[in-house]
VOZA-593329 format. One record per residue (C-alpha): x, y, z; residue number from 1; residue in one letter. Coordinates in steps of 0.25 Angstrom, whole numbers, plus 5000, padded with zeros to 4 digits. Example, Ala and Ser with C-alpha at 12.3 -4.5 7.8 and 13.67 -1.06 7.14 Angstrom:
   px   py   pz   i aa
 5049 4982 5031   1  A
 5055 4996 5029   2  S
This chain:
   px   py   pz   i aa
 5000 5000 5000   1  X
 5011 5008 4997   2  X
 5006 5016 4986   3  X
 4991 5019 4986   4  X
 4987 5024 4972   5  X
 4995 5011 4964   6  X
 4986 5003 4973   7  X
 4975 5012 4971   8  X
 4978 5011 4955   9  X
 4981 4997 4957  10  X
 4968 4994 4964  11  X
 4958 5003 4955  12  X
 4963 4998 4944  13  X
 4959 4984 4947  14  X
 4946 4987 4953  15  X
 4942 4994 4940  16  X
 4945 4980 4932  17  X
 4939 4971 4943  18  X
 4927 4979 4944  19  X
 4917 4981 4933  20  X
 4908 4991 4940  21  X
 4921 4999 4944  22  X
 4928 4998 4932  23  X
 4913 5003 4924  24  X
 4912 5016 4935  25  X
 4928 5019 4931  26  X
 4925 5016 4916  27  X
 4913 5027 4918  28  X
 4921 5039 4921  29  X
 4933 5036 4912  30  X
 4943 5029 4921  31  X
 4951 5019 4922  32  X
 4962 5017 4934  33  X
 4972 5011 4925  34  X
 4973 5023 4916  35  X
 4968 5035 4926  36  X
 4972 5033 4939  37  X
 4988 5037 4938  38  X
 4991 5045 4950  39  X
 4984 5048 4964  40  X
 4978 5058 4958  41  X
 4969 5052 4950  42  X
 4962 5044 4961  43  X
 4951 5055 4962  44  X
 4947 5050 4950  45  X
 4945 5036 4952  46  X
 4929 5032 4951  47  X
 4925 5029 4965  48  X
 4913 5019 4968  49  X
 4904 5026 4977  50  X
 4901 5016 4991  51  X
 4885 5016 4987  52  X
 4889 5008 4975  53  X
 4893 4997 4984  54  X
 4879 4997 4993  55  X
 4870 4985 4993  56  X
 4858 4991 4986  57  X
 4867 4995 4974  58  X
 4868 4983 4970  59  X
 4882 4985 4965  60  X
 4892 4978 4976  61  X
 4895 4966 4969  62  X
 4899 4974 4956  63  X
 4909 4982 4964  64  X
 4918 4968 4967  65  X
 4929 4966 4960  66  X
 4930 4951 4962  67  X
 4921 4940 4960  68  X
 4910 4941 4971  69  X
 4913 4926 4977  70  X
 4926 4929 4980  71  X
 4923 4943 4989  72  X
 4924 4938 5004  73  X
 4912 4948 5009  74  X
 4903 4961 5008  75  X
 4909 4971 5017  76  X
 4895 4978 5017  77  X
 4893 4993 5025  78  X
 4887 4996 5039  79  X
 4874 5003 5030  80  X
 4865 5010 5039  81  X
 4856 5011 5026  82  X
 4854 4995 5025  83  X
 4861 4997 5011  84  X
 4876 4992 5014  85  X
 4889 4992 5004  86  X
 4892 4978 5000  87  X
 4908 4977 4998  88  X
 4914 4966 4993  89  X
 4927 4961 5001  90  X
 4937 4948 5001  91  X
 4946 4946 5014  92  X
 4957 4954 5007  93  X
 4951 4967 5006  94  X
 4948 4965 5020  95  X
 4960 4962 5024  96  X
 4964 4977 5016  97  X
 4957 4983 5025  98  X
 4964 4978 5038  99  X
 4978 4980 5030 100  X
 4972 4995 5031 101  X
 4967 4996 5042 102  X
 4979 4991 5049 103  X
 4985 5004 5042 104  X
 4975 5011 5048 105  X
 4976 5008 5062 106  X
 4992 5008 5061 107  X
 4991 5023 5058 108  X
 4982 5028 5068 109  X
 4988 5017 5077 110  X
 4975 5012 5081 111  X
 4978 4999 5087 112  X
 4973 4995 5101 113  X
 4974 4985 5112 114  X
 4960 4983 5113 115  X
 4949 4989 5104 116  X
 4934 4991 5108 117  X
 4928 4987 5095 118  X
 4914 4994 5093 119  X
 4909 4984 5082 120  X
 4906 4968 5085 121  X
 4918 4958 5084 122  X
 4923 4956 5070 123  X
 4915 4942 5068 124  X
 4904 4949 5072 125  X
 4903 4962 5064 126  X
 4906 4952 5051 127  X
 4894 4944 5052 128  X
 4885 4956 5058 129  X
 4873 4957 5048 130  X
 4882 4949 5038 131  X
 4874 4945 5024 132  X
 4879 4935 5013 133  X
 4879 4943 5002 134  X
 4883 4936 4987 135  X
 4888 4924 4997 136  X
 4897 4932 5004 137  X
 4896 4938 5018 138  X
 4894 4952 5023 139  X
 4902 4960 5032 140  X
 4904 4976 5035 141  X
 4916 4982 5033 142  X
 4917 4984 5048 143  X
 4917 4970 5050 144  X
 4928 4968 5040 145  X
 4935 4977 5047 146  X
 4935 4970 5060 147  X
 4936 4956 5052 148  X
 4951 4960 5050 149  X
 4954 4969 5062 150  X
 4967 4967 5070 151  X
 4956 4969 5081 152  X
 4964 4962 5094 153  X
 4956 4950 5103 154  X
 4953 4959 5114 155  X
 4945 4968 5106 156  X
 4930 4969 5113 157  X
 4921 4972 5104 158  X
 4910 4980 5107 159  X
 4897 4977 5097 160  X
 4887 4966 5097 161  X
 4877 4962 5084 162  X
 4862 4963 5092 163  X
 4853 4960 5081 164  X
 4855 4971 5070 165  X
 4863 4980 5081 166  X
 4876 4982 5087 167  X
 4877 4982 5101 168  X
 4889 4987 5110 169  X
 4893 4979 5122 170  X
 4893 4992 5132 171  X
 4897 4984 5143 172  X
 4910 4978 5136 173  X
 4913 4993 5130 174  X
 4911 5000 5143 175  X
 4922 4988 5149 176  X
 4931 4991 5140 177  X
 4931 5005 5143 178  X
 4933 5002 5159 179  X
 4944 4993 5156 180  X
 4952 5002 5149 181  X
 4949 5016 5156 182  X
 4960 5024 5162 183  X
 4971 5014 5157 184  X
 4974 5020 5143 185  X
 4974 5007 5137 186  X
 4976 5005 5121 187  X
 4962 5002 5117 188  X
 4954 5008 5106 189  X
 4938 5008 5106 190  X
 4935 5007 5089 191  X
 4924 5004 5081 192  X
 4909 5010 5078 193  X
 4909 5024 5081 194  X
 4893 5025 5084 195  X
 4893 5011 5092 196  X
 4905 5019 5101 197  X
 4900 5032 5101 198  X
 4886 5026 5107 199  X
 4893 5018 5116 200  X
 4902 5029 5123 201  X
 4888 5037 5124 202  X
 4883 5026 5132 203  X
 4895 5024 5142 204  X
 4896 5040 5143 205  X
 4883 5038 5151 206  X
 4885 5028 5161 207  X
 4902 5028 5163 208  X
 4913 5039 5164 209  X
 4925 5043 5154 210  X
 4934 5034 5154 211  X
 4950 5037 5151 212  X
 4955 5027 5140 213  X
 4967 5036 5136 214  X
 4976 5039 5127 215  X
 4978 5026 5120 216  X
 4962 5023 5118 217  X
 4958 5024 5102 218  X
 4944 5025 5097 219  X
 4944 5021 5083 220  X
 4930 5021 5078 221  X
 4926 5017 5063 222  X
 4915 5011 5056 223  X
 4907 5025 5054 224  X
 4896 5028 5060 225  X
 4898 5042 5064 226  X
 4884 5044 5058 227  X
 4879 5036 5073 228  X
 4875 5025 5062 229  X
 4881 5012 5055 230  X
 4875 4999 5050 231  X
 4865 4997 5063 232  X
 4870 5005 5072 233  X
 4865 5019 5075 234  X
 4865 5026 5087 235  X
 4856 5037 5083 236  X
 4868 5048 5081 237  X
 4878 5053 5074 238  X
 4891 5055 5080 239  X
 4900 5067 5079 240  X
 4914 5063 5080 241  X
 4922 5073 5088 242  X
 4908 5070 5098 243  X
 4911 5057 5097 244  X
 4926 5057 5100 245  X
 4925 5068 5111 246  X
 4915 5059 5119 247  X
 4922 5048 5117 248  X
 4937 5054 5121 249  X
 4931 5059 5133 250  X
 4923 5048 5139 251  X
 4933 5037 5136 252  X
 4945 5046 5138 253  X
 4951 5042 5125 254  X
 4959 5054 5118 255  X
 4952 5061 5105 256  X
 4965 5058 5096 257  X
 4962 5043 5099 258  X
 4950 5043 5092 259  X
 4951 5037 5076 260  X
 4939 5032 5067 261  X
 4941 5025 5054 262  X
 4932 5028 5041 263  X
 4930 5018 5029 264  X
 4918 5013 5023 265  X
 4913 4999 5016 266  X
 4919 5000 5002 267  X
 4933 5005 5006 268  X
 4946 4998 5011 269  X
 4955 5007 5019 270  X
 4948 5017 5032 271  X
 4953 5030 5035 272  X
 4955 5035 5049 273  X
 4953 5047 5056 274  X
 4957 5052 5070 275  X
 4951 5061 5078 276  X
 4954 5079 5075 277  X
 4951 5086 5088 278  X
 4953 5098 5080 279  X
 4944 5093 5070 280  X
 4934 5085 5077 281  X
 4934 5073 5069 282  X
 4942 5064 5063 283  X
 4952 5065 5054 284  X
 4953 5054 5043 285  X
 4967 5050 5036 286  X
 4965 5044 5023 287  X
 4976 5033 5023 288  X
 4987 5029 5012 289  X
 4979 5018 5011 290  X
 4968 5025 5002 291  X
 4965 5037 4997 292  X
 4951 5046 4998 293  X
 4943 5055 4989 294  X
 4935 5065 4994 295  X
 4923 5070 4984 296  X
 4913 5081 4982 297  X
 4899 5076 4985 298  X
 4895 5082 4973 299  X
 4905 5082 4962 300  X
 4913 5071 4967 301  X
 4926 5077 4965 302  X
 4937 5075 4974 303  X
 4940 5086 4985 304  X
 4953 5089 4991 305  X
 4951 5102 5001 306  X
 4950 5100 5018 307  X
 4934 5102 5020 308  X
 4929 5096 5007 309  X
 4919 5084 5010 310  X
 4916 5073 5002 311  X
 4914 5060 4997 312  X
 4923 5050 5002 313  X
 4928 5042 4992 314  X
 4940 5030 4995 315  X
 4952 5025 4986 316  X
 4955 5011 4990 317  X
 4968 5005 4985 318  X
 4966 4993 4994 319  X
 4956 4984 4999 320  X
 4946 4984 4987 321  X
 4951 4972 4980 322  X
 4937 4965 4980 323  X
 4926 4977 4978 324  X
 4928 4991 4971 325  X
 4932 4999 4982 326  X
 4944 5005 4978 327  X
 4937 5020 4975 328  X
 4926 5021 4984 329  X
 4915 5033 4987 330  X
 4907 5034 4999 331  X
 4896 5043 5003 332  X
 4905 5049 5016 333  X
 4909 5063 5015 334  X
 4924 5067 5020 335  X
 4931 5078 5022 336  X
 4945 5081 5017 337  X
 4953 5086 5029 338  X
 4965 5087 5022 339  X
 4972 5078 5009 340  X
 4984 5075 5014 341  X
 4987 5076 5028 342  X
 4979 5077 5042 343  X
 4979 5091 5048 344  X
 4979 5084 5061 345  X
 4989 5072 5062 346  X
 4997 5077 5048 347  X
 4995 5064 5043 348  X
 4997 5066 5027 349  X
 4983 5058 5024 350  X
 4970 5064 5017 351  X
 4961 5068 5029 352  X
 4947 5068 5030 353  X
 4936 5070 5039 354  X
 4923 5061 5036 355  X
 4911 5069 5037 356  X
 4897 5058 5035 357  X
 4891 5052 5023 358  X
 4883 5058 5014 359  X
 4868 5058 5013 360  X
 4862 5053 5002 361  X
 4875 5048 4996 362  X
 4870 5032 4998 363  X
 4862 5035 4984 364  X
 4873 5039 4975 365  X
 4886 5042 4984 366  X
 4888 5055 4977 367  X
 4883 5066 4968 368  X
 4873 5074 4974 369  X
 4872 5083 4985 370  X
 4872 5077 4998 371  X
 4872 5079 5013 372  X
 4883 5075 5023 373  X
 4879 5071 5036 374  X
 4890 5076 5044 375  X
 4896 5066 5054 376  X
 4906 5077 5060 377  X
């Protein structure tokens, strides 16, 4: 992975010969990545495929493989709160991509743990949660691919529980968990779904003091949500995020700076991670060397490049995408570029951006009219 755009080339090229509905919507605006892709320029032109192509009622999934269906290992499907979910095709190998990233990931914000506090049910679990045979092959969210390859050690105490079509949180077992390691500054980290946390941490508020986990506590939070809804569960709010790092910081006595959350999405391969900006008052999202990000006008589609200008999110994956079409993807979330090459914050020289909701509207066609953005600021 040492040079990104030859990969990318490398990638694209064979996506547009192994799949024919890829290779028609290239075809259809007069390119061709063998011949117009020379330079790393020229990946703002690359067709993208926008994520509501890849929904179940489109009808479209199994045209946007590029092997044989019977050889894909499972549908990675979305956490839809519309009952409409993507359908991605995966084998083991792409899967085990995205751990190769991930591992990057967590050895660049150093996020590994002595014990983690998993706010989602054990990885057996959330891999046969609601799971369907579709085409003879089994569903699974992307979540629960995740945690299928997680380096996630045996002491890891997982919090969530299937109860019909909810998920439940073992108060009892969080709330030990916090007593055991009060005041001892332990390396621990409390990671997971950002709604099922936030609403937990309300509950305690009521009924226990703050606590003091220290300097060496992390809470890593990803999966969304930030809307107080995915998949099932909703907990009736949305949830502002310098509200919910403050709260949190105070009552569990864990420093702001050591609060990271993790955005990705169904069709896409590598996440990108933010840490927390007291100056900004959100979270500050570094796009790796790993991949690349496009920012777009909701209206025109053009590419942006100035700090402030919001946008669709549209993803370049050089890795990961060897069994769907998934190396230029768009989805219907909005970012904001912070800056193109470095963090203003931690100096880091990565594309920075803030991510600011989903679009309304944009499950219909993904792009091209106006549309509003629900904040989620």
């Amino acid at each position: 992975m040492n040079n990104f755009f030859q990969d990318f080339k490398d990638n694209l090229i064979k996506q547009y010969f192994e799949c024919q509905a890829y290779k028609f919507l290239c075809d259809s605006q007069g390119f061709n990545p063998s011949i117009n892709l020379n330079s790393e320029a020229d990946i703002e032109k690359v067709p993208f495929i926008a994520t509501t192509l890849f929904k179940k009622s489109a009808e479209m999934f199994t045209n946007l493989l590029r092997v044989p269906l019977d050889v894909i290992d499972k549908w990675t499907l979305s956490s839809s709160t519309s009952g409409d979910p993507s359908m991605v095709g995966r084998r083991k190998c792409d899967i085990m991509k995205i751990k190769e990233l991930d591992d990057l990931n967590k050895k660049t914000y150093k996020s590994f743990s002595n014990q983690a506090c998993v706010f989602f049910p054990e990885p057996k679990v959330m891999r046969e949660y609601k799971s369907k045979v579709v085409y003879g092959k089994s569903t699974e969210s992307y979540i629960g691919n995740i945690l299928d390859v997680s380096d996630l050690k045996d002491n890891s105490i997982f919090l969530v529980k299937p109860d019909e079509d909810n998920l439940i949180v073992d108060m009892d077992k969080f709330k030990l968990f916090l007593e055991t390691h009060n005041g001892l500054e332990n390396n621990i980290s409390i990671c997971g779904s950002t709604p099922l946390l936030f609403d937990a941490i309300n509950i305690l508020q009521k009924t226990m003091k703050p606590l003091n986990l220290g300097k060496n506590a992390l809470v890593n939070t990803f999966g969304g949500g930030w809307d107080g809804k995915k998949g099932t569960v909703s907990i009736g709010t949305s949830i502002k995020r310098q509200d919910f790092v403050e709260n949190l910081s105070n009552f569990l006595g864990i420093p702001e700076d050591n609060f990271i959350d993790s955005y990705s999405f169904t069709e896409n391969t590598f996440s990108i991670t933010g840490h927390y900006s007291k100056e900004y008052k959100d979270y500050l999202f570094h796009v790796p060397e790993w991949g690349r990000m496009i920012i777009r006008d909701i209206k025109t589609l053009k590419p942006l490049y100035s700090p402030g200008d919001r946008g669709f999110i549209q993803m370049l994956n050089a890795y990961g995408t060897t069994t769907f079409a998934g190396a230029s993807v768009l989805v219907d979330d909005i970012g904001e570029i912070v800056s193109i090459s470095e963090c203003p914050e931690c100096k880091t020289k990565l594309m920075t951006i803030k991510i600011i909701g989903r679009v309304r509207g944009a499950e219909a066609k993904g792009c091209g009219a106006t549309l509003n953005v629900r904040s989620e600021k």
